[in-house]
C-alpha positions as CSV (number, residue, x, y, z in Angstrom):
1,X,-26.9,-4.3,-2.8
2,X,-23.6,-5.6,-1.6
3,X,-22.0,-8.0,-3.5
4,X,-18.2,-10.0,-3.4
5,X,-15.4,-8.3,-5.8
6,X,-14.6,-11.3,-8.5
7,X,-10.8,-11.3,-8.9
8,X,-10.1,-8.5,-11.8
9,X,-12.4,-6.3,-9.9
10,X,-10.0,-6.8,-6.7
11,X,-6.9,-6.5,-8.9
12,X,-8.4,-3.1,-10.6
13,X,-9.4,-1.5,-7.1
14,X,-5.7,-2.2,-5.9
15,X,-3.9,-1.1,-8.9
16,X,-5.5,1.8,-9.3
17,X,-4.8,3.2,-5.9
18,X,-1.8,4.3,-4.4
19,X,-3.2,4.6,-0.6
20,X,-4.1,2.7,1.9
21,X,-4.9,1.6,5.7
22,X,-1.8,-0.8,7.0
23,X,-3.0,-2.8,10.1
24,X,0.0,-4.5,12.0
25,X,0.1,-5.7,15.7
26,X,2.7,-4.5,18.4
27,X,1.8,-5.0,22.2
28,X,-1.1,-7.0,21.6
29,X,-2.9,-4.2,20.3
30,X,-4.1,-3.7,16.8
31,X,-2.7,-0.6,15.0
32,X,-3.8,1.1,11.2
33,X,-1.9,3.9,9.8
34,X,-2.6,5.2,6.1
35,X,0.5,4.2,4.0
36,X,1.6,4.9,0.2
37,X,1.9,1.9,-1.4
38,X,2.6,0.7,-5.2
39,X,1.2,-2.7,-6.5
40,X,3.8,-4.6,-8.1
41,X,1.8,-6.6,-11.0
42,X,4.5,-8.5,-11.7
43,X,5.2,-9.8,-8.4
44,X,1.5,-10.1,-6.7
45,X,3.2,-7.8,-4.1
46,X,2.7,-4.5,-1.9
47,X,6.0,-2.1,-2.7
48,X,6.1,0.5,0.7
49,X,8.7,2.5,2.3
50,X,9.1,4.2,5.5
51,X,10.9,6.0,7.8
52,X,12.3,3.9,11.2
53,X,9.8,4.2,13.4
54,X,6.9,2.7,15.3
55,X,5.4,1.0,12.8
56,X,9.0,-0.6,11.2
57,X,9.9,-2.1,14.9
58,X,6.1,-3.2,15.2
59,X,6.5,-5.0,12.1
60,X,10.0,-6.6,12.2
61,X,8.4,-8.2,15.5
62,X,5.3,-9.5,14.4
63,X,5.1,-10.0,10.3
64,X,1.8,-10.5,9.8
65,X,-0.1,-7.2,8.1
66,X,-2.9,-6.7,6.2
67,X,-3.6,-3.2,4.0
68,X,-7.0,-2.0,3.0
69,X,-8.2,-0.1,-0.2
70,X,-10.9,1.3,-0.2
71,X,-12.7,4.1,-3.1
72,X,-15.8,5.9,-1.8
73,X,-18.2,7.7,-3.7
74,X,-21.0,7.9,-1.7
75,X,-22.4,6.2,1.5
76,X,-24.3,4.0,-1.0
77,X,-21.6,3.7,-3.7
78,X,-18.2,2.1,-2.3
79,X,-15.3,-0.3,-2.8
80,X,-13.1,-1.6,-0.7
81,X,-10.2,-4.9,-0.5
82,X,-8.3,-6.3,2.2
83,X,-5.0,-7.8,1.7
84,X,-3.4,-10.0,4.3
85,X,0.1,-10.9,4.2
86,X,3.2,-10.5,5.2
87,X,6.0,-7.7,5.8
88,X,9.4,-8.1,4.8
89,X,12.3,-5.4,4.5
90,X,14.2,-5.6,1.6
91,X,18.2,-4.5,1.3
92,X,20.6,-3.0,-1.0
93,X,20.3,-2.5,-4.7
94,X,17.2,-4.6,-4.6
95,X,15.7,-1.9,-2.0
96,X,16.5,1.0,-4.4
97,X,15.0,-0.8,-7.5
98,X,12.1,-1.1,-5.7
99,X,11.9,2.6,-4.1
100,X,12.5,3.7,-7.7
101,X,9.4,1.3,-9.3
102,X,7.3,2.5,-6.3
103,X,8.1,6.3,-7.4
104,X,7.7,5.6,-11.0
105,X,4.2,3.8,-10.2
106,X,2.6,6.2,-7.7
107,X,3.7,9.4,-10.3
108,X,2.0,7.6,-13.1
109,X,-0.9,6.9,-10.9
110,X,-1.2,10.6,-9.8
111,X,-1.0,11.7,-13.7
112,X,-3.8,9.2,-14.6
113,X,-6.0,9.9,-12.0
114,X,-5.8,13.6,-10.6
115,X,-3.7,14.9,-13.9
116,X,-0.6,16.3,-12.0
117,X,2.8,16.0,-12.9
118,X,5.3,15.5,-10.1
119,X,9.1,15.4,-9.9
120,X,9.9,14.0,-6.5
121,X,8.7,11.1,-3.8
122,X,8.3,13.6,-1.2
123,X,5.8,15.3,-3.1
124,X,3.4,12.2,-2.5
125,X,5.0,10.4,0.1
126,X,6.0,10.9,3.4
127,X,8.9,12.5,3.4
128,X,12.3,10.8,4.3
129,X,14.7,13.3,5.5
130,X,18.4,13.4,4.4
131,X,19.9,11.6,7.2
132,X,17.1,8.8,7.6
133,X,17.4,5.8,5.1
134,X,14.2,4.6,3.9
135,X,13.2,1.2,5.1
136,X,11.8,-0.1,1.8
137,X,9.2,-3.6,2.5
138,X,7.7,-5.4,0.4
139,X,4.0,-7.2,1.5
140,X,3.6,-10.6,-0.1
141,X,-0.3,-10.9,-0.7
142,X,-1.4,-14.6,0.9
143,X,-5.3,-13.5,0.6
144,X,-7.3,-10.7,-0.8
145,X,-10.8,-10.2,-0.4
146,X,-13.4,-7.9,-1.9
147,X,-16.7,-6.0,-1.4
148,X,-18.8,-3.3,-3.1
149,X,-22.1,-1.5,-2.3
150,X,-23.9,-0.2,-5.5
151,X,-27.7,1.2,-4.3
């Protein structure tokens, strides 16, 4: 049977999680690229960084993303969310706050769920070389929907 994900099962699938599928649009064509991300409770928000790159110039263009979650067990036994919102870079000591609650969050995540302890964001994350400065983004969430298949 599949059914719709009432809001604290949309909530628990995202925060939960720490990857997922970012869809953006560059060229009139639709792209989706897996992504770290960190839910920010406190906010309602999607923490990401990235190198510059494709994606970054794709999305400073055109702000309108959407990321998808999604936990498989089985063919029969799935669930997934899809945010929509909207990108936006964020700058200076704000940026760094946020790249440090984004490492904290995905290491506690990684301890919870797969029981490994891990010193440093390249570990997890794609890694950001010493002369590239992470673009750090935020994604304000403007619609989230939900859906699970339990046979």
């Amino acid at each position: 049977m599949i059914k719709t994900l009432n809001n604290k099962e949309k909530m628990l699938l995202l925060s939960t999680n720490y990857i997922g599928s970012l869809g953006y649009i560059f060229q009139n064509r639709s792209f989706v690229v897996p992504i770290t991300y960190f839910y920010n409770e406190e906010k309602h928000n999607i923490i990401g960084y990235s190198a510059m790159g494709h994606k970054v110039n794709a999305m400073r263009k055109n702000n309108v993303v959407s990321l998808s979650v999604t936990d498989i067990d089985l063919v029969n036994d799935w669930k997934s969310v899809l945010i929509l919102g909207t990108y936006k870079e964020e700058e200076g000591s704000n940026a760094r706050a946020l790249l440090h609650q984004f490492s904290l969050g995905v290491k506690e995540l990684i301890l919870r769920k797969e029981m490994r302890e891990l010193d440093f964001i390249s570990q997890f994350s794609s890694k950001v070389y010493k002369d590239d400065i992470p673009i750090v983004f935020t994604i304000s969430i403007e619609e989230i929907t939900g859906r699970m298949r339990k046979f």
